[in-house]
Each structure stands twice: as C-alpha cells, then as structure tokens.
C-alpha positions as CSV (number, residue, x, y, z in Angstrom):
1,X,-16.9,14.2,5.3
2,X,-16.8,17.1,3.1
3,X,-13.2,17.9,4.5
4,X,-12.5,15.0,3.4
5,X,-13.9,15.0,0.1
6,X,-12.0,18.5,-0.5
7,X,-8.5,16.9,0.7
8,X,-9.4,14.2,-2.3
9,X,-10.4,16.9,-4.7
10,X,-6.7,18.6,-3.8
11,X,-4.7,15.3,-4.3
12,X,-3.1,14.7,-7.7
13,X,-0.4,11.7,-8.6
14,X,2.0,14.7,-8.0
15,X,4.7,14.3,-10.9
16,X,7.2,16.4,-9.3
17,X,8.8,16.6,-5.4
18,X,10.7,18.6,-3.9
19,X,13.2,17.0,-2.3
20,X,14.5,19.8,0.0
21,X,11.3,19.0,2.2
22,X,10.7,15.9,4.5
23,X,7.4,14.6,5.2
24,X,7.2,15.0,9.3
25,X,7.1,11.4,10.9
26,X,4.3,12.3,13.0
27,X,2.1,12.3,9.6
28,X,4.3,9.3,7.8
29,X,3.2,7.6,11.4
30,X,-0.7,8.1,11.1
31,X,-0.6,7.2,7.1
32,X,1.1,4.2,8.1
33,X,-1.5,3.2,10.5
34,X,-4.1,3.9,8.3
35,X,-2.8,1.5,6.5
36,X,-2.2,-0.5,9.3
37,X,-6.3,-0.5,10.3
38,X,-7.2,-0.8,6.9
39,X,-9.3,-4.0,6.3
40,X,-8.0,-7.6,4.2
41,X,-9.8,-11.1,3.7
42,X,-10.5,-12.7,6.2
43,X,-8.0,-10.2,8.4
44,X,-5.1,-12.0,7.8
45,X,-3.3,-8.6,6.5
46,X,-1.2,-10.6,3.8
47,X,1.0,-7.9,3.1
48,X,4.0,-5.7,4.8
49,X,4.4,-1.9,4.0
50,X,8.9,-1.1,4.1
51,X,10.0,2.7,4.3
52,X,12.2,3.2,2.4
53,X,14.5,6.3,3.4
54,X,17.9,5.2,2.5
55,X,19.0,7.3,-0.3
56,X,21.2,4.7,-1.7
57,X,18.5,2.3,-1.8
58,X,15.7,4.7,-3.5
59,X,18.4,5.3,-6.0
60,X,19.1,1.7,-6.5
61,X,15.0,1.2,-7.2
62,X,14.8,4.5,-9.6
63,X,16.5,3.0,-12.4
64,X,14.3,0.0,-12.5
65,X,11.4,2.0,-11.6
66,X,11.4,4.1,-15.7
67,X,14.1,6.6,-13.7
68,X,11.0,8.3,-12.3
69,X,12.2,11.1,-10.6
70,X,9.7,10.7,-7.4
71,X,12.0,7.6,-6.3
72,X,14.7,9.9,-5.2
73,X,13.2,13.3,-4.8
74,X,9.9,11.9,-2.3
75,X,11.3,11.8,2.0
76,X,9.3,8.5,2.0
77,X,9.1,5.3,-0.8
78,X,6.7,3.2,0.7
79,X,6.6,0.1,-0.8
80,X,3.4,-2.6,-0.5
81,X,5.2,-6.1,-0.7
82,X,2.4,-8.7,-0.5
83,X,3.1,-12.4,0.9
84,X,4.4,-14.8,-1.8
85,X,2.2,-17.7,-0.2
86,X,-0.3,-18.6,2.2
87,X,1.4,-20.8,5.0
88,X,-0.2,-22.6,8.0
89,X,2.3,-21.0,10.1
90,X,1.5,-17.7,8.6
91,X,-2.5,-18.2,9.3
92,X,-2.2,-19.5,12.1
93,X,0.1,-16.4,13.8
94,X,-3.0,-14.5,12.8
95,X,-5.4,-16.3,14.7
96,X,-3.6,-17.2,17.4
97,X,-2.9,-12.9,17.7
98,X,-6.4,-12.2,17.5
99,X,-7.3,-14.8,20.5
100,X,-4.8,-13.6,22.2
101,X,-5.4,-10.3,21.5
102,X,-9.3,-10.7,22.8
103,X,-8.5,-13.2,25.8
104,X,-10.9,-15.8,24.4
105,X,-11.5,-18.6,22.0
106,X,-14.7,-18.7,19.8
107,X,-15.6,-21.8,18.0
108,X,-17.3,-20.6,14.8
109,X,-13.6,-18.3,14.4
110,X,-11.7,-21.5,15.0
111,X,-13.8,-23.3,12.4
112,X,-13.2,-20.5,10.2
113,X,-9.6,-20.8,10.7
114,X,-9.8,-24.2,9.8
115,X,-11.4,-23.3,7.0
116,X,-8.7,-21.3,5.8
117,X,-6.3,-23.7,6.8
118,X,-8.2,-26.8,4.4
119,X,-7.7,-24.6,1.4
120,X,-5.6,-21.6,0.7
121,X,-2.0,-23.7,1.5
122,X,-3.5,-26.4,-1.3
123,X,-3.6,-23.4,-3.7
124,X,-1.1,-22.9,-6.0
125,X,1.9,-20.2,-5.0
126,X,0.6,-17.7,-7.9
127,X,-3.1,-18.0,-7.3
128,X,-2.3,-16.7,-3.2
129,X,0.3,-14.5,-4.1
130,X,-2.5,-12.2,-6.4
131,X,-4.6,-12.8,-3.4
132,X,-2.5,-11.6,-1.5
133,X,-1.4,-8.3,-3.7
134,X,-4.9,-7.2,-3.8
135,X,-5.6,-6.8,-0.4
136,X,-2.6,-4.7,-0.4
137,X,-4.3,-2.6,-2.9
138,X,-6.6,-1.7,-0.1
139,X,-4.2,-1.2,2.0
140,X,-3.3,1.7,-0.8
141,X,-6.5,3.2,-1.1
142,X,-5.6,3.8,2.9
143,X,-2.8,5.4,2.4
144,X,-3.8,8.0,0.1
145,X,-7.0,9.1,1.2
146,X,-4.8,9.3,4.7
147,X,-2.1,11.0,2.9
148,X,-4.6,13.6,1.4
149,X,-5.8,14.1,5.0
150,X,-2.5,15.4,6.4
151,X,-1.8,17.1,3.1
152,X,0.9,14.9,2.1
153,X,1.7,14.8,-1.7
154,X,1.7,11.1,-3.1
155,X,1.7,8.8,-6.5
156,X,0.6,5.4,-7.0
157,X,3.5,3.7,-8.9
158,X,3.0,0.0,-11.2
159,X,5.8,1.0,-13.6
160,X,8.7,-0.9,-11.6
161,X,10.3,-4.2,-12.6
162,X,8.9,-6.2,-9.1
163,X,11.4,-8.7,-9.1
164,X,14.3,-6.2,-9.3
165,X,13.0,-4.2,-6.7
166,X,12.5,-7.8,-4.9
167,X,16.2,-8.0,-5.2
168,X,17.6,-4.4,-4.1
169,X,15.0,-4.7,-0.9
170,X,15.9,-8.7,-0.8
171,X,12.4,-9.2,-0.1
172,X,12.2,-12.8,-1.6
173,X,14.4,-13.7,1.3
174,X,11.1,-12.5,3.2
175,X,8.6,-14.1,1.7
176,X,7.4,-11.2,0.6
177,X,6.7,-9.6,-3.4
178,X,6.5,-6.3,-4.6
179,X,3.1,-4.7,-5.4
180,X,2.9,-0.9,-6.3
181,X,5.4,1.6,-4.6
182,X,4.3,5.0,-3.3
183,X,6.4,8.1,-2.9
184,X,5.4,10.7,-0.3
185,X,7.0,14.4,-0.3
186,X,5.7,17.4,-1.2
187,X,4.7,19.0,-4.8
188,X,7.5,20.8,-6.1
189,X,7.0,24.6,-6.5
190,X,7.1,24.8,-10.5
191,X,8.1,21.8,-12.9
192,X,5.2,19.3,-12.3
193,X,2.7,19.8,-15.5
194,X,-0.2,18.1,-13.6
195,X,-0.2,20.1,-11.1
196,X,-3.2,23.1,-11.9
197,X,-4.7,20.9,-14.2
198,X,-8.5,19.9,-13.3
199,X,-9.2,17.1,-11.7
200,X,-11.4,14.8,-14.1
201,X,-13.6,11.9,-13.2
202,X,-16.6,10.7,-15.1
203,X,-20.0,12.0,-13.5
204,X,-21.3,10.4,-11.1
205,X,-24.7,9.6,-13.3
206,X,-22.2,7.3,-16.0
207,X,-19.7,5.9,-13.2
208,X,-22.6,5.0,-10.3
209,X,-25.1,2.7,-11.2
210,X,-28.2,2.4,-8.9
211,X,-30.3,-1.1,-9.2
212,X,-33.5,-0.1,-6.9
C-alpha cells in the first residue's frame, strides 16, 4: 500500500504532454481494466470508456474542449460516456450475463432484477442519465490511481462542451453521453508550470472526520 500511496503522491493533472511519446498498450490495457473491474450500482456498469487515438478526431474534440493542449498532445483520450437511459433491455443483458456467467439462477438476484426493472425505466431520461454519469466517475477514480500505478501521466477533464463531443464521437447514436475525458501521455520535459509544484491536500485531521 505505501507503493501505492507514493505513485498517488507522484501524480499531478499533468498540464503539459509530450506528444513524441506513446503510452505502451500493455499499460493503456491494465488501466482500462481497472476500469473495467471497477465497481457501479447495482453492477449494471452504466457506462462505456472509447479510446480515442485518431488524431483527426482528438483534434476535432480540442476545440470544443477550451483548445487544451492535452487533447492532441496525450497517445490516449479516453473518454467516460455514460448511458443516456436505463432500458429493460439494457438491465436485463446484465443479468442475464451474470447468470450466465455463474451457471446458475438465484432467486433473491432475480427479485432484485425485478426490482430494478419496476423502477429505474419509470424514471425520467435526466434523473438515469446522472445516475448513470456518476458511476462512471468511479469508474475514473480507477483509472487514475491505475494510471499512477504504471506511471502513466493523466488529467481529469469537465471543461468540454458534452454534446459536441457527443456529436464528433456520434455517441447519441449510441445511447451513450459524455462525462469527463481523460488524456494519458507522458509529462512533457519543461513547459508544464504544475509540474514541481507541491502537492496540497488539507490534513487529514480537517478532511477526515471520525464519529466513534
């Protein structure tokens, strides 16, 4: 665990790639399934991670994106595009995979399913759809603790006009929405101001609070 802590103390939302070095896909492949393993409500993974390499695409997105210069200079935009609904068919697919999956049928996880099934379709589109975006916010937390792990540079991105991203990736045609986009690359060798900065948080004493 303290390896771990020390990768976290060495990540930063790097300001400045270089885009003369790729990310290897063996470490793109493990941050993507530690994405993939991460956990959602009631498993149902409401959310689809697209890697985005295409140059002409990433430079499509970096206009609408405040012309950040991570769009185009990271080897990997991953973008989080959360489901723009709950559907029975969508729920469904999810339980049937996990029985399928385990080679049996329990009857309190089919109750559950039914469960699901009485009320998140009879919820408004909106209401689901933010549902749905913050369990790919977990999802994120996955990715750049995973990231850190392999030493990959990363940065959490909101400032992007979603439904213009929607329509370069034509994601609607998916069912799916835009969440938060995250470069991976490496830190440039001078240029990014954050870089030897300290890293700040508030002590644990004011952000923790223990009710014993």
């Amino acid at each position: 665990m303290s390896d771990v802590l020390n990768k976290l103390k060495w990540r930063y939302a790097t300001k400045k790639m270089d885009p003369s070095k790729a990310v290897p896909q063996d470490k793109v492949d493990r941050i993507l399934e530690a994405i993939r393993l991460s956990a959602t409500s009631s498993g149902l993974q409401p959310y689809q991670v697209i890697v985005v390499t295409n140059p002409e695409l990433r430079a499509q997105i970096k206009p609408v994106a405040w012309n950040q210069e991570q769009i185009t200079d990271c080897s990997h935009l991953l973008v989080f595009a959360a489901w723009d609904n709950y559907t029975p068919e969508r729920i469904n697919a999810m339980f049937d995979l996990v029985n399928e999956e385990r080679g049996f049928k329990n009857e309190g996880w089919e109750a559950y399913r039914q469960m699901l099934l009485a009320n998140y379709p009879n919820r408004d589109a909106e209401t689901n759809f933010q549902h749905a975006a913050r369990q790919a916010y977990i999802g994120l937390g996955s990715a750049l603790i995973a990231a850190a792990e392999e030493e990959v540079d990363s940065t959490p991105m909101e400032g992007f006009d979603p439904a213009k991203v929607d329509a370069i990736l034509k994601l609607r045609e998916r069912g799916l929405r835009s969440v938060i986009l995250l470069p991976l690359g490496y830190r440039a060798s001078e240029g990014d101001w954050l870089v030897n900065l300290k890293k700040v948080r508030r002590p644990s004493d004011e952000f923790i609070i223990e009710m014993k």
